[in-house]
C-alpha positions as CSV (number, residue, x, y, z in Angstrom):
1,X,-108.2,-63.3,-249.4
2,X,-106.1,-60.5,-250.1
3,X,-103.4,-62.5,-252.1
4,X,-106.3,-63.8,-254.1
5,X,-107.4,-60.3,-255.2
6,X,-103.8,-59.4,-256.3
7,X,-103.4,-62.5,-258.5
8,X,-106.8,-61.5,-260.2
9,X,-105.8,-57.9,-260.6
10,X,-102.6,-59.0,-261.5
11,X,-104.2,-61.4,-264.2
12,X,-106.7,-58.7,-265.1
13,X,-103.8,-56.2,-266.3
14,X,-101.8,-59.1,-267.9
15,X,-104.5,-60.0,-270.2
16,X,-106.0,-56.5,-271.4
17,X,-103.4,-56.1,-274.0
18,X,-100.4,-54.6,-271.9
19,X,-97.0,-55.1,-273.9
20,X,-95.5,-58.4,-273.7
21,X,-91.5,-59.0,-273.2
22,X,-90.3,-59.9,-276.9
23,X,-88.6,-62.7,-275.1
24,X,-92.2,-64.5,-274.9
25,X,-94.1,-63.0,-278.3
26,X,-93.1,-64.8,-281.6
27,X,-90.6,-63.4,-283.8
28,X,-91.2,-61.4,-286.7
29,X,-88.7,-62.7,-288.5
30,X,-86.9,-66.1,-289.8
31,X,-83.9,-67.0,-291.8
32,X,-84.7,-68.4,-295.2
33,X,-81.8,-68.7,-296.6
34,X,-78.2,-67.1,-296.0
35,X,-75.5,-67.5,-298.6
36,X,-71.9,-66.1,-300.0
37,X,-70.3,-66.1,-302.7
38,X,-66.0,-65.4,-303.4
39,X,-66.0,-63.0,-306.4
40,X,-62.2,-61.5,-307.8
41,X,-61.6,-58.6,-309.6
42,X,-59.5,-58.7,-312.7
43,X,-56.3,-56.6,-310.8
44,X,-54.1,-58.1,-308.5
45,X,-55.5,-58.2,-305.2
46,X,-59.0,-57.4,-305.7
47,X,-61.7,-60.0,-304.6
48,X,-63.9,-59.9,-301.5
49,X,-67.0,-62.1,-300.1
50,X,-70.9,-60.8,-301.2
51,X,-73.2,-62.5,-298.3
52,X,-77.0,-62.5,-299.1
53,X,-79.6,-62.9,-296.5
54,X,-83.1,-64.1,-297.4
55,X,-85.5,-63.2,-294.5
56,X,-89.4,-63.9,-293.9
57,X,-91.6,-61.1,-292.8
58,X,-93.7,-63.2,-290.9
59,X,-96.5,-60.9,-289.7
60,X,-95.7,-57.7,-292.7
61,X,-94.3,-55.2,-290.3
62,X,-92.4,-52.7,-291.4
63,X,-88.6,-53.8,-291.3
64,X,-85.8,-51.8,-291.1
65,X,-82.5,-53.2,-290.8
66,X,-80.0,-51.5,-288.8
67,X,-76.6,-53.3,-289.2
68,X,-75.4,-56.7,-291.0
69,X,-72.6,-58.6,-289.5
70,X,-71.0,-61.7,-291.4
71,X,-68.0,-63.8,-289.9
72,X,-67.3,-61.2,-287.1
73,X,-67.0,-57.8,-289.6
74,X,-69.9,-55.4,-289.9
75,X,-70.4,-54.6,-293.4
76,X,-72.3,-52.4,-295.7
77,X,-75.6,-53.6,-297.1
78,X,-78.6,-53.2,-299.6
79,X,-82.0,-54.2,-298.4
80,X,-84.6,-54.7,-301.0
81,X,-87.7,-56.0,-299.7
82,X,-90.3,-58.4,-302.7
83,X,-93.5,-59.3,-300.9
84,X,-93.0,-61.1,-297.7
85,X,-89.2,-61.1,-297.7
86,X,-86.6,-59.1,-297.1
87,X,-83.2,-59.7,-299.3
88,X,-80.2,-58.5,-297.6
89,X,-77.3,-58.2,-299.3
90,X,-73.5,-56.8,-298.6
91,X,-70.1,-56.7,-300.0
92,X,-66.7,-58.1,-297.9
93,X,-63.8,-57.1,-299.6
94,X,-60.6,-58.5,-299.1
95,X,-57.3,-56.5,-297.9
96,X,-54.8,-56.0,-301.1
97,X,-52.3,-58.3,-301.6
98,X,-49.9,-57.8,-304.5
99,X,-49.2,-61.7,-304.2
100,X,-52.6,-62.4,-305.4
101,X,-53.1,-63.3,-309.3
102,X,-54.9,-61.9,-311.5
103,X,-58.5,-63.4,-313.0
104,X,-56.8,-64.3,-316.3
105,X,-53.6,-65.5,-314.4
106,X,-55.9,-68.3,-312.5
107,X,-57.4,-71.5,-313.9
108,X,-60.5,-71.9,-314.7
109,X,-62.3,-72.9,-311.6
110,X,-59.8,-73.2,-309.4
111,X,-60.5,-72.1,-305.8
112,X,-58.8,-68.8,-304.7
113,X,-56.3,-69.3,-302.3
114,X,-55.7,-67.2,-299.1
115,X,-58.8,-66.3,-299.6
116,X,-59.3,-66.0,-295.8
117,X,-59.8,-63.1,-293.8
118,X,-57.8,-62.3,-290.6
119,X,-60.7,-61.4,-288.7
120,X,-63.0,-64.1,-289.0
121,X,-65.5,-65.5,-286.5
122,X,-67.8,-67.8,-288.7
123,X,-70.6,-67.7,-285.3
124,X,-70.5,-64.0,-285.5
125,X,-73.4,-63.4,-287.9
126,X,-76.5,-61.4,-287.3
127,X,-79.0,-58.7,-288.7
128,X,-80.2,-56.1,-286.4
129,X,-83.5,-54.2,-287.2
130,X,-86.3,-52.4,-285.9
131,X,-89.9,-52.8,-286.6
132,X,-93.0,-50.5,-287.2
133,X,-90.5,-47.4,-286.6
134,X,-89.7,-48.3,-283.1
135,X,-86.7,-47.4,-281.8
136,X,-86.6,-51.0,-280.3
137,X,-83.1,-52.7,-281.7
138,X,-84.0,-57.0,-282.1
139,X,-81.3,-59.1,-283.3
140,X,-81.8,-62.0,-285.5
141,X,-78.8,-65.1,-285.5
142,X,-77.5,-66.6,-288.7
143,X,-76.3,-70.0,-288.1
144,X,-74.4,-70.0,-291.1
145,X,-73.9,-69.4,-294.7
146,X,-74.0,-71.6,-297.5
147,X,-71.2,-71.3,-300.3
148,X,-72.4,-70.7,-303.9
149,X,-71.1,-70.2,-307.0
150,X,-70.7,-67.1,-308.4
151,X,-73.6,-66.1,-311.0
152,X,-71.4,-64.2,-313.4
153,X,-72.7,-61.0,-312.5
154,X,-70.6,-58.0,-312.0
155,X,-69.6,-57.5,-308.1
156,X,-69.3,-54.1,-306.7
């Protein structure tokens, strides 16, 4: 009799809205799209990676993310947020080499070459935020980006 009353305490305090494990609620958040794009500089040397992150706000909480890390490097970011999604978007530069041509030296859509970094971990990506102003860090996985063309607008 007496294990009977805990279970129904124990089912009592479960179900009158005591927090939940995030492990078991649904996420607030899901990848719409994730993309990057090569861009190069018109000196020498100067080109880099600009990653953009499309997320969905599922339930409108307030989202603020933390940290953005692409290919195993934690970058710097913008986050602009239009509606129900959150646009995430951050800037890779590459290391200087003086080997590297210049824009006008290269033909016209040919791919850069060496254009990989030394630190790269392609299953390293992931946003880390916080919601309604908790202090509570979440982590969301990116599986991988998609490579686009540039749009022809100036990179940072």
């Amino acid at each position: 009799m007496n294990n009977q009353l805990y279970v129904i305490v124990f089912w009592m305090l479960a179900s009158c809205g005591m927090p939940v494990s995030s492990l078991y609620q649904d996420k607030t958040l899901s990848v719409i799209s994730a993309e990057k794009s090569e861009w190069m500089g018109g000196r020498a040397g100067v080109r880099g990676v600009v990653y953009t992150v499309k997320l969905k706000n599922k339930n409108n909480s307030v989202i603020t993310v933390k940290k953005f890390r692409v290919e195993g490097n934690t970058i710097p970011f913008v986050q602009n947020i239009i509606g129900n999604t959150i646009v995430i978007r951050g800037n890779l530069p590459y290391k200087n080499d003086e080997n590297t041509k210049t824009a006008d030296q290269m033909t016209a859509g040919a791919p850069l070459e060496n254009s990989v970094l030394q630190k790269i971990n392609p299953k390293d990506n992931w946003v880390e935020y916080t919601a309604q102003g908790s202090k509570v860090l979440y982590k969301i996985n990116i599986s991988k980006f998609t490579v686009t063309e540039s749009s022809g607008e100036f990179i940072p």
